[in-house]
N, C-alpha and C positions, 0 to 999 in steps of 0.2 A: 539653448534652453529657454530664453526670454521668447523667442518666435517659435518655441515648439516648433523645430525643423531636427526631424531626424535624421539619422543616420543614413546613407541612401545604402549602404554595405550591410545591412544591418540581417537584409535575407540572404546575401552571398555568400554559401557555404565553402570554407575553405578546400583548398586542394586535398584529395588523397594522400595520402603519401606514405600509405603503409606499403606499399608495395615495389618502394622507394628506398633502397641500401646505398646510403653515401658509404660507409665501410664495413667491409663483411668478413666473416672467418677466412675464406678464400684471396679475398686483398683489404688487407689492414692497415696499408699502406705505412706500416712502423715496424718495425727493427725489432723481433725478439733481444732481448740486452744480449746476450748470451751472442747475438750475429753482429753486436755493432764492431768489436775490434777485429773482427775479419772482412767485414764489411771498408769498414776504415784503412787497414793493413794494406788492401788490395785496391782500392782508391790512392792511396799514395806511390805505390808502386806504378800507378798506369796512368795518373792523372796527379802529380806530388805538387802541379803549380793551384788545383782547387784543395786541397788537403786541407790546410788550416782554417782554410772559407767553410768547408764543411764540418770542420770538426767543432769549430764557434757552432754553428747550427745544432749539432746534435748535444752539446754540452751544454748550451744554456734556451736553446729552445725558439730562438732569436728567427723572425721570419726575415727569409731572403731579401725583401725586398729595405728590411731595416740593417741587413748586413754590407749592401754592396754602396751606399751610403758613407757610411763609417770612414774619418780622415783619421791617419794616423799622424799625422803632422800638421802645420801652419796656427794660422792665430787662432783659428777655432775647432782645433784636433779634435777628437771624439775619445783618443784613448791619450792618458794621462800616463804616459810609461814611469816616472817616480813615482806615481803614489798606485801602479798598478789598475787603476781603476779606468773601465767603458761607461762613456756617459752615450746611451740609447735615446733622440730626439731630433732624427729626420725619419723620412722615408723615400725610396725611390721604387716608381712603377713602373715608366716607361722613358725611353732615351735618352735627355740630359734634365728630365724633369725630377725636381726633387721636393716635397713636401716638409718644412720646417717644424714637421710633429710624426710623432707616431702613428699608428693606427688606429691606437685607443686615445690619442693626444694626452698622455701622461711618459713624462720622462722616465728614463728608466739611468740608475745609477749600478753597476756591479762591479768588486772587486774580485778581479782575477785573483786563481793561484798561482805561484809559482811555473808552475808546469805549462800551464797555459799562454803563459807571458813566452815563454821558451820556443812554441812551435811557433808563435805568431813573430818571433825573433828571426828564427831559422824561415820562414815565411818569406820576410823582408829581404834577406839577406841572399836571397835568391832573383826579387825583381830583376827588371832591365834598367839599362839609364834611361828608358824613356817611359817606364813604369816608375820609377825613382823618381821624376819629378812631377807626378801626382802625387798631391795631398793624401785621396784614397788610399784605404790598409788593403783595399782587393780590389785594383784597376786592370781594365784589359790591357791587351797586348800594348794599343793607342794613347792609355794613361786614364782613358774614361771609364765612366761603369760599366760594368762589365752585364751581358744581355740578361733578359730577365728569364731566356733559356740556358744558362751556360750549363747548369748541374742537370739536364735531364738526359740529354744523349750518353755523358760520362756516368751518371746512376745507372742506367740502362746496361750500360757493358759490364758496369761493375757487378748488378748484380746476376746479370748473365755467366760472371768468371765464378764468381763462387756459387751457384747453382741456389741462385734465392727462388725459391718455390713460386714467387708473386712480385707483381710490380711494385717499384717504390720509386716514389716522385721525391722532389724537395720539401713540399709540404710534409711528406716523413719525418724529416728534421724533427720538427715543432712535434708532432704526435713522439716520434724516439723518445724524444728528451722528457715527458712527463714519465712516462713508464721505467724511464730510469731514475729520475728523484724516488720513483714511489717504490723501486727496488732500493736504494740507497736509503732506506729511509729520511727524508727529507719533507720538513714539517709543508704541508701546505701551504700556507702561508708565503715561505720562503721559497716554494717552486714558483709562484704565480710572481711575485717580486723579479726575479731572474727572468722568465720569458716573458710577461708585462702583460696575462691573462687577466683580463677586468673583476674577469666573474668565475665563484668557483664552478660556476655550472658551464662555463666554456673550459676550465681545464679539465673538468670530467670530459666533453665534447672530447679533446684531445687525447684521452689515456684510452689503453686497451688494459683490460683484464686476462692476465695471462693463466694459464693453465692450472699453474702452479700454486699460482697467489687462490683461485678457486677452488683447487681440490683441499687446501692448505686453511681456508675459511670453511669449507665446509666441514671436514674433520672435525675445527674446532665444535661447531655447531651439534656435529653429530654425537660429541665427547658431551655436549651438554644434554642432550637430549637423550640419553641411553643410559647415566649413569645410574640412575637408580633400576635399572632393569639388567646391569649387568651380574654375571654371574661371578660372587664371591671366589677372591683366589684363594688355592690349595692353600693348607697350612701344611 
């Protein structure tokens, strides 16, 4: 501003990108609610050692790369088994590298349910001894983190067994999971705390509008818009 030196970007018209579908009706890359517990059911059956890894994913919305991270044990566990509680504040992208923050570098604190403490239980209680003595709540075979492909070949057959219309990646997880707070009613606020979304406008990024929740707003809408035009009931 003091040397009047402008912008040099100032004529560079951004990219197009109307012609551009990150997700579309055809792959939405998320779980009608209604398909996640056959989805789930038939992941445990074919694949029961990712089961709990995936189901932390679709119930609190938690990206892969902040799950395979997570110590269930040693000086500095991640999960607090007496007070129930996942303290969310690494990341891991690639090999044995690990980032001491999250995505959005804000920690994330949640208290499990019951239920949930139970499969991550039966989880455990499955390792090997040489998965057993990693710290990790989800180590590969080796005891290391596990690859940052492990869930796409097993999503892939899964949804191939129960005949899912459209692809679904792991990045589904994270989209699954808002669309089910917002079926479960589940105040805003309190979905973006749980998967560690910054902004609402990135959890909106993440939910689909399903069918139901639209013909169901629209009704309402249409219930307003018609009432003074409707026709008087019989007496």
């Amino acid at each position: 501003d003091e040397f009047d030196i402008r912008d040099p970007l100032d004529r560079v018209r951004p990219f197009d990108t109307r012609g551009h579908r990150t997700y579309s009706d055809e792959e939405p890359n998320s779980l009608a609610p209604a398909d996640v517990p056959r989805f789930l059911a038939k992941l445990r059956e074919l694949h029961p050692d990712l089961y709990a890894f995936a189901l932390l994913g679709f119930v609190t919305g938690l990206r892969p790369s902040s799950l395979r991270p997570l110590r269930r044990k040693g000086p500095s566990a991640d999960v607090k088994w007496s007070e129930s509680l996942l303290l969310v504040r690494r990341s891991q992208t690639r090999r044995s590298e690990v980032m001491e923050a999250t995505k959005t570098a804000r920690d994330q604190r949640i208290v499990m349910p019951a239920e949930l403490i139970e499969v991550l239980e039966w989880h455990i209680a499955r390792l090997t001894p040489k998965e057993l003595a990693s710290d990790l709540l989800f180590p590969n075979t080796a005891g290391g983190f596990l690859s940052v492909k492990a869930l796409s070949e097993p999503f892939a057959e899964v949804a191939k067994a129960i005949d899912l219309p459209y692809r679904l990646t792991p990045r589904g997880m994270r989209r699954t999971f808002n669309d089910l707070a917002r079926g479960a009613g589940v105040a805003d606020v309190v979905t973006r705390a749980i998967s560690g979304h910054a902004t609402e406008t990135m959890q909106r990024h993440y939910s689909t509008a399903r069918d139901h929740e639209v013909t169901a707003g629209l009704t309402s809408v249409l219930a307003l818009a018609t009432t003074a035009t409707r026709s008087p009931a019989p007496t």
